[in-house]
ROVEXNU-7638 format. One record per residue (C-alpha): residue number from 1; residue in one letter; x, y, z. Coordinates in steps of 0.5 Angstrom, whole numbers. Each point is the difference from the previous one (the first is absolute). Layout:
BEGIN
+-----+---------+-------+-------+-------+
! num ! residuo !    c1 !    c2 !    c3 !
+-----+---------+-------+-------+-------+
! NUM !       A !     X !     Y !     Z !
...
+-----+---------+-------+-------+-------+
***
This chain:
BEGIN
+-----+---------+-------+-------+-------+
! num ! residuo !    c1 !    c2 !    c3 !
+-----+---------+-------+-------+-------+
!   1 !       X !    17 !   -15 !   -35 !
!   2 !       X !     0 !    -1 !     8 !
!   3 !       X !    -3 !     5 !     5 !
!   4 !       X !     3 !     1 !     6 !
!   5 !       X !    -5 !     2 !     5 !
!   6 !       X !     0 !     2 !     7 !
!   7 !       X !    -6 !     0 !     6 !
!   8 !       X !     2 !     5 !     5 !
!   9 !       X !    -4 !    -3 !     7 !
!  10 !       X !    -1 !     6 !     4 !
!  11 !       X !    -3 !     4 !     5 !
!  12 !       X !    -2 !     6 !    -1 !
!  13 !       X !    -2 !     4 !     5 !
!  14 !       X !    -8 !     4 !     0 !
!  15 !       X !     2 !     7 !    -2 !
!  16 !       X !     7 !     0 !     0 !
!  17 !       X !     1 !     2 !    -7 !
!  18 !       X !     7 !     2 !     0 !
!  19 !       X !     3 !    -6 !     4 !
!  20 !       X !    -4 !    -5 !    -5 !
!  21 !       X !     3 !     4 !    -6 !
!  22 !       X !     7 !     0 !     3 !
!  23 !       X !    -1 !    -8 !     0 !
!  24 !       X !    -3 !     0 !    -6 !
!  25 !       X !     6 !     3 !    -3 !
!  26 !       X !     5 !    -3 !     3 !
!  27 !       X !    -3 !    -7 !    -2 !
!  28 !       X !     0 !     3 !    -7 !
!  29 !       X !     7 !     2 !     0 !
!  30 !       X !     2 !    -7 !     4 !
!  31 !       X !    -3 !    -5 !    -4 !
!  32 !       X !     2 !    -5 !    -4 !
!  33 !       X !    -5 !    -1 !    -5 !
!  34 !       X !    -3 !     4 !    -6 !
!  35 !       X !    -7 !     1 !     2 !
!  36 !       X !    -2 !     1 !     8 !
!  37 !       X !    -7 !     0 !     3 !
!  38 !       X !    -2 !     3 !     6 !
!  39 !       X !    -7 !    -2 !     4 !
!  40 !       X !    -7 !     4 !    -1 !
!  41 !       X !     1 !     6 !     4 !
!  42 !       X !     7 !     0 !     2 !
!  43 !       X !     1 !     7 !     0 !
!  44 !       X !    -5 !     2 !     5 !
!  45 !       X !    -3 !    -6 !     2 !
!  46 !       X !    -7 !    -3 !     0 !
!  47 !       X !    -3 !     1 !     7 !
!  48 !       X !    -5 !     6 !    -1 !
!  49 !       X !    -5 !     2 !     4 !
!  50 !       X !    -3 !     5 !    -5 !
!  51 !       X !     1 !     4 !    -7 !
!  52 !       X !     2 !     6 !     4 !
!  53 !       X !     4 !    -4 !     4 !
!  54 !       X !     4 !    -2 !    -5 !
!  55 !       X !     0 !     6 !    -6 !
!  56 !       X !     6 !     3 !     3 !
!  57 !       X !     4 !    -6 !    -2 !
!  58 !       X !    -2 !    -1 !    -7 !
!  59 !       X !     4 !     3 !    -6 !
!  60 !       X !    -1 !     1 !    -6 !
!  61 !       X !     3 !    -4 !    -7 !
!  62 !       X !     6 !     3 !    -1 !
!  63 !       X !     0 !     2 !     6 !
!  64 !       X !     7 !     1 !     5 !
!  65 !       X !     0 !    -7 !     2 !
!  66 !       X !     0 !    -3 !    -7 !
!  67 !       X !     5 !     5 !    -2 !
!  68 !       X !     5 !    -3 !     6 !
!  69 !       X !    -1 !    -7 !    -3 !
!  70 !       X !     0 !     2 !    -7 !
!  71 !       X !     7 !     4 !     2 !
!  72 !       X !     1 !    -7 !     3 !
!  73 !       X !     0 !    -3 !    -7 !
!  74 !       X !     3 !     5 !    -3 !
!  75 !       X !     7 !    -1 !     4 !
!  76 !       X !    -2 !    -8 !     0 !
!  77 !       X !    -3 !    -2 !    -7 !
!  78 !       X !    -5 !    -4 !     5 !
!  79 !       X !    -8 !     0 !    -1 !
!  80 !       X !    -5 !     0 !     7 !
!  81 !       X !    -6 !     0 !     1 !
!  82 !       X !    -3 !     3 !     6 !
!  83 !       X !    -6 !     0 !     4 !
!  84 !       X !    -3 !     6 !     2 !
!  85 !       X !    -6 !     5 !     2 !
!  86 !       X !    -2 !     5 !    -7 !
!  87 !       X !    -3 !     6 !     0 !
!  88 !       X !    -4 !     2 !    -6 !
!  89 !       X !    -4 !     6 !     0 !
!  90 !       X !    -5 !    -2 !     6 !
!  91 !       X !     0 !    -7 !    -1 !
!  92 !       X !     6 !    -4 !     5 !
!  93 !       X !     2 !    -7 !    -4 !
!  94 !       X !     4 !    -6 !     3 !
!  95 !       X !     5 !    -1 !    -6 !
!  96 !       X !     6 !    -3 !    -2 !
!  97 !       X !     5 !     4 !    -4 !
!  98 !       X !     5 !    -3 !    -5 !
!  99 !       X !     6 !     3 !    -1 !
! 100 !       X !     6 !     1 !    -4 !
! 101 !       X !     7 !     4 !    -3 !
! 102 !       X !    -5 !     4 !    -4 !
! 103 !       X !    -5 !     1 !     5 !
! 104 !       X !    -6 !    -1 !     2 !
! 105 !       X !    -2 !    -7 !    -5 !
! 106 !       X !    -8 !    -1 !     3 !
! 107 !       X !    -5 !     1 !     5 !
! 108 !       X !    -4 !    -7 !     2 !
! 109 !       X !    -6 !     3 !     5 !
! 110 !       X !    -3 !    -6 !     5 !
! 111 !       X !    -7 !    -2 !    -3 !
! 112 !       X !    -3 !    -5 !     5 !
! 113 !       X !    -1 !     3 !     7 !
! 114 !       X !     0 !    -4 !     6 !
! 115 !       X !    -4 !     3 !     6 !
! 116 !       X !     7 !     2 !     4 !
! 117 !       X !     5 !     4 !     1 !
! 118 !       X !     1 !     7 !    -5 !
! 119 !       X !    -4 !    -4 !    -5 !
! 120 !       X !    -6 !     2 !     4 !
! 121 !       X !     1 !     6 !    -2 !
! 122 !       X !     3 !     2 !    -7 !
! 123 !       X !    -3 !     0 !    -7 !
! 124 !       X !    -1 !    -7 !    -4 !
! 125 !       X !     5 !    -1 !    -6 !
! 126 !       X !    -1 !     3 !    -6 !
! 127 !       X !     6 !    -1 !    -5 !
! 128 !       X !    -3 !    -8 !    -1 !
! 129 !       X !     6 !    -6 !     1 !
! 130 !       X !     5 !     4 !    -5 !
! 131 !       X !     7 !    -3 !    -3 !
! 132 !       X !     6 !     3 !     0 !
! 133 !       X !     4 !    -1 !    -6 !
! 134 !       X !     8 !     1 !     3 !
! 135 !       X !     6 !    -3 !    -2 !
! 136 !       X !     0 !    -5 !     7 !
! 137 !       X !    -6 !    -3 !    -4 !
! 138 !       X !    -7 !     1 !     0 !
! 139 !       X !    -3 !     1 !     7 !
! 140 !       X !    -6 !     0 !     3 !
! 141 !       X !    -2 !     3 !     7 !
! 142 !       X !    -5 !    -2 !     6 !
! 143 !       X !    -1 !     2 !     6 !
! 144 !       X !    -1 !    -4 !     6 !
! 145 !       X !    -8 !    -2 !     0 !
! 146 !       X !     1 !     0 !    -7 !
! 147 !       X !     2 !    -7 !     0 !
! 148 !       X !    -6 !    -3 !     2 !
! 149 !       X !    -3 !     2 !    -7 !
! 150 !       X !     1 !    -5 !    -5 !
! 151 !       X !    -2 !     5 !    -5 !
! 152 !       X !     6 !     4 !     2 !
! 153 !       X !     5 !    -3 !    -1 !
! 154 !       X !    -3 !    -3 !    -7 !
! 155 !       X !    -1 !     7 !    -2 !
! 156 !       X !     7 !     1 !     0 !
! 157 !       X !     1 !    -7 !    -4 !
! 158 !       X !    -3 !     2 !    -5 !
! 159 !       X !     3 !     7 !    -1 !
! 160 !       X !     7 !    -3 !     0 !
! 161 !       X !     2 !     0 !     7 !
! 162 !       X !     6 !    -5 !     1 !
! 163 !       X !     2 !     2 !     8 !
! 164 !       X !    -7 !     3 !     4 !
! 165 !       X !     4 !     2 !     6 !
! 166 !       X !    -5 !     1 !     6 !
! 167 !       X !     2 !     6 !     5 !
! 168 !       X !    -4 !    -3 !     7 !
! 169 !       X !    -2 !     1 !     7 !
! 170 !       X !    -2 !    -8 !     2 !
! 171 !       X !    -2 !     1 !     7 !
! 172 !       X !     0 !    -6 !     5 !
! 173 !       X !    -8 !    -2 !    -3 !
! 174 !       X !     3 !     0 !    -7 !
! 175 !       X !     3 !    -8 !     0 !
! 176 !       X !    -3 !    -2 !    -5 !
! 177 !       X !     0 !     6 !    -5 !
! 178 !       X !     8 !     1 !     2 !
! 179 !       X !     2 !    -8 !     0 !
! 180 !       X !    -5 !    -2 !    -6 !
! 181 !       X !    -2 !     5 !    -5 !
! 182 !       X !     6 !     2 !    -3 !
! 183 !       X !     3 !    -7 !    -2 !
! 184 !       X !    -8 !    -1 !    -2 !
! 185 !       X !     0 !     7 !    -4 !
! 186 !       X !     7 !    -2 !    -4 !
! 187 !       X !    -2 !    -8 !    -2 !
! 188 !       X !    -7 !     2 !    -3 !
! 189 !       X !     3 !     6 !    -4 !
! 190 !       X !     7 !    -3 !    -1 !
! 191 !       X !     3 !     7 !     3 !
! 192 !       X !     5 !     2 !     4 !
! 193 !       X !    -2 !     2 !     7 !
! 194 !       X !     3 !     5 !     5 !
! 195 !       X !    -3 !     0 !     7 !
! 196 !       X !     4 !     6 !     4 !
! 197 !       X !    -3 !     0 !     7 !
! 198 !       X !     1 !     4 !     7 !
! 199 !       X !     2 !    -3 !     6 !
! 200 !       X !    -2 !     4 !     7 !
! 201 !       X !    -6 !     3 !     4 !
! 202 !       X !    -3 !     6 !    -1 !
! 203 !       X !    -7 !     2 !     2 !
! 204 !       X !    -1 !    -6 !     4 !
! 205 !       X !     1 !    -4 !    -6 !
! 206 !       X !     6 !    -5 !    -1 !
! 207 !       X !     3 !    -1 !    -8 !
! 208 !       X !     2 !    -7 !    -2 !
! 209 !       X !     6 !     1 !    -4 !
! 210 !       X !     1 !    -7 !    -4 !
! 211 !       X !     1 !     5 !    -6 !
! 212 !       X !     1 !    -6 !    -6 !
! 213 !       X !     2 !     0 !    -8 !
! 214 !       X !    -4 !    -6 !    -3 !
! 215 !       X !     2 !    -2 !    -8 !
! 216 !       X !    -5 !    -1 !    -5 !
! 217 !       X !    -2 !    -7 !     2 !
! 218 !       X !    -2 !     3 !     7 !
! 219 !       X !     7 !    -3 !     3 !
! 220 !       X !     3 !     5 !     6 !
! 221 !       X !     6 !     0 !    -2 !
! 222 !       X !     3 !     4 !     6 !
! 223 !       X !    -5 !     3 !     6 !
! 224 !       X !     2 !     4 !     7 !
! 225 !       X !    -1 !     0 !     7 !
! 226 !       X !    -4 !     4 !     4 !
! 227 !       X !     6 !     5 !     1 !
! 228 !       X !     4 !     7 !    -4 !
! 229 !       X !     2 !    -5 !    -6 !
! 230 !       X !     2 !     1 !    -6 !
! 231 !       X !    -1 !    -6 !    -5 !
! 232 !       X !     3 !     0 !    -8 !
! 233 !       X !    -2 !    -5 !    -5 !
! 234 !       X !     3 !     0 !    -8 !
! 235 !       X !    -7 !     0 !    -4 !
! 236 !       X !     0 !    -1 !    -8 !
! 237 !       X !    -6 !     3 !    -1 !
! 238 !       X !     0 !    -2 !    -8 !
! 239 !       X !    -3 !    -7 !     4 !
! 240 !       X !    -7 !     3 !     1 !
! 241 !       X !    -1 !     0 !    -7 !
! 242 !       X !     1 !    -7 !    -1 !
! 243 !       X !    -7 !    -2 !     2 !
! 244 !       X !    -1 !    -8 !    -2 !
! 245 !       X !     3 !    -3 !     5 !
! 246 !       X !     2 !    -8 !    -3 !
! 247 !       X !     1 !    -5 !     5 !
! 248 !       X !    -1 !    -6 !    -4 !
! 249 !       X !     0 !     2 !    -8 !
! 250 !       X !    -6 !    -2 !    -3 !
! 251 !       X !    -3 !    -2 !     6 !
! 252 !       X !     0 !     4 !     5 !
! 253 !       X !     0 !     8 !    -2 !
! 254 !       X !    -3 !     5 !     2 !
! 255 !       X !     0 !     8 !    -1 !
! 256 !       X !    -5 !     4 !     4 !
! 257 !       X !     0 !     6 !    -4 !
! 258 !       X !    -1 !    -4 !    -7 !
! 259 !       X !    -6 !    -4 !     3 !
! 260 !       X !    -3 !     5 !     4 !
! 261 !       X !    -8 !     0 !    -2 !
! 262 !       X !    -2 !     8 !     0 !
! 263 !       X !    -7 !     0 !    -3 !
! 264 !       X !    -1 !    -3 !     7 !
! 265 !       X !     2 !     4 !     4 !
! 266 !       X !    -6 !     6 !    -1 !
! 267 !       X !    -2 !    -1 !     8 !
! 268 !       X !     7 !     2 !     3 !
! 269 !       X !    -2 !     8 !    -5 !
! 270 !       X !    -6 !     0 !    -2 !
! 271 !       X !    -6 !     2 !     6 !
! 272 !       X !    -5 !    -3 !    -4 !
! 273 !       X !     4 !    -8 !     1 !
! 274 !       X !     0 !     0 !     6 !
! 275 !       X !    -3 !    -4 !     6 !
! 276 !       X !    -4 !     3 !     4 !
! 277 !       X !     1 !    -1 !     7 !
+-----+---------+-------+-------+-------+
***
């Protein structure tokens, strides 16, 4: 089955909720694609200078601003996934929202938190690296810094995931992270990698766009600028499945999940491994 998906490169703007949403919403009616992925935080923005500052602009899931994008699914048969400040009881949460015609189909909340923006304020992840079973196929969320974990994006291998899409907000510092992780994360797992990014400046930041969607051999099959864009791209996601990679048969195979060595790895969980520093 292909899976047409489309990234929405844009730029919210910080505490402008309602002109985001409307953007947002109109991306979703207009696109030309099955599943639409927006950037981290796209419906508040991201530059922060405290909890309190940010709370106002925060929503609950469901929420008025997931109802408008499911009311969107519901006209269009289209997916999306937003990015988004969430309220729970106290606890404020970077998380990416994925949703469809029947509604609200899973929320990922961001676990690694960099020292920047609204994660210096809000609450460490606490639903792990879910997969979400839908009719698109099986797909995986991460936020941003996220990426920079390997131990992220294998978890979400190994729970099935065949599409990990990556709501972001890369500023100018983050070259390496935006122009290398996401072709490094999709060859290494054989995975389907969405990067979503936004362009813009806000709170004395500037965004590096270049949002890109890589195949599972960590190809960039179609990448964007540094402005508004939207890129689309056909993904069968069944491929990700297909782990052995044969290149020359019986001579050169290889198959990065049949080959993995487990009972080595007790350093990257288990604290009584580890190196001392």
């Amino acid at each position: 089955m292909t899976l047409r998906i489309s990234v929405v490169q844009t730029d919210p703007k910080l505490g402008a909720t309602a002109g985001n949403l409307d953007t947002m919403v109109a991306a979703v009616e207009s696109a030309d694609a099955e599943l639409v992925v927006f950037p981290e935080c796209a419906l508040s923005g991201y530059g922060f200078a405290s909890k309190d500052e940010a709370w106002p602009f925060a929503e609950l899931v469901p929420g008025p601003a997931t109802e408008r994008l499911v009311d969107a699914s519901k006209r269009t048969g289209r997916w999306s996934i937003a990015g988004m400040l969430e309220r729970d009881g106290d606890d404020l949460f970077n998380a990416a929202v994925l949703m469809g015609p029947d509604g609200v189909a899973g929320v990922y909340r961001k676990n690694h938190l960099p020292f920047l923006g609204v994660d210096r304020f809000v609450t460490q992840g606490n639903h792990g690296f879910p997969v979400f079973d839908t009719p698109l196929g099986k797909i995986g969320i991460l936020i941003c810094f996220d990426l920079s974990f390997p131990e992220a994006a294998r978890c979400l291998k190994l729970g099935g995931a065949q599409v990990i899409c990556v709501p972001t907000n890369w500023p100018m510092a983050a070259a390496v992270s935006c122009e290398h992780a996401p072709p490094v994360r999709a060859q290494e797992n054989h995975v389907w990698i969405v990067t979503a990014d936004r362009v813009g400046e806000e709170s004395g930041f500037a965004f590096r766009g270049r949002s890109r969607i890589c195949d599972p051999d960590g190809h960039v099959i179609v990448q964007a600028g540094d402005g508004l864009e939207v890129i689309t791209a056909d993904v069968d996601p069944a491929v990700a499945n297909e782990n052995r990679t044969v290149i020359v048969p019986g001579e050169y195979e290889l198959d990065r999940m049949g080959q993995r060595r487990p009972e080595y790895y007790a350093a990257i969980s288990d604290p009584d491994e580890r190196i001392s520093s």
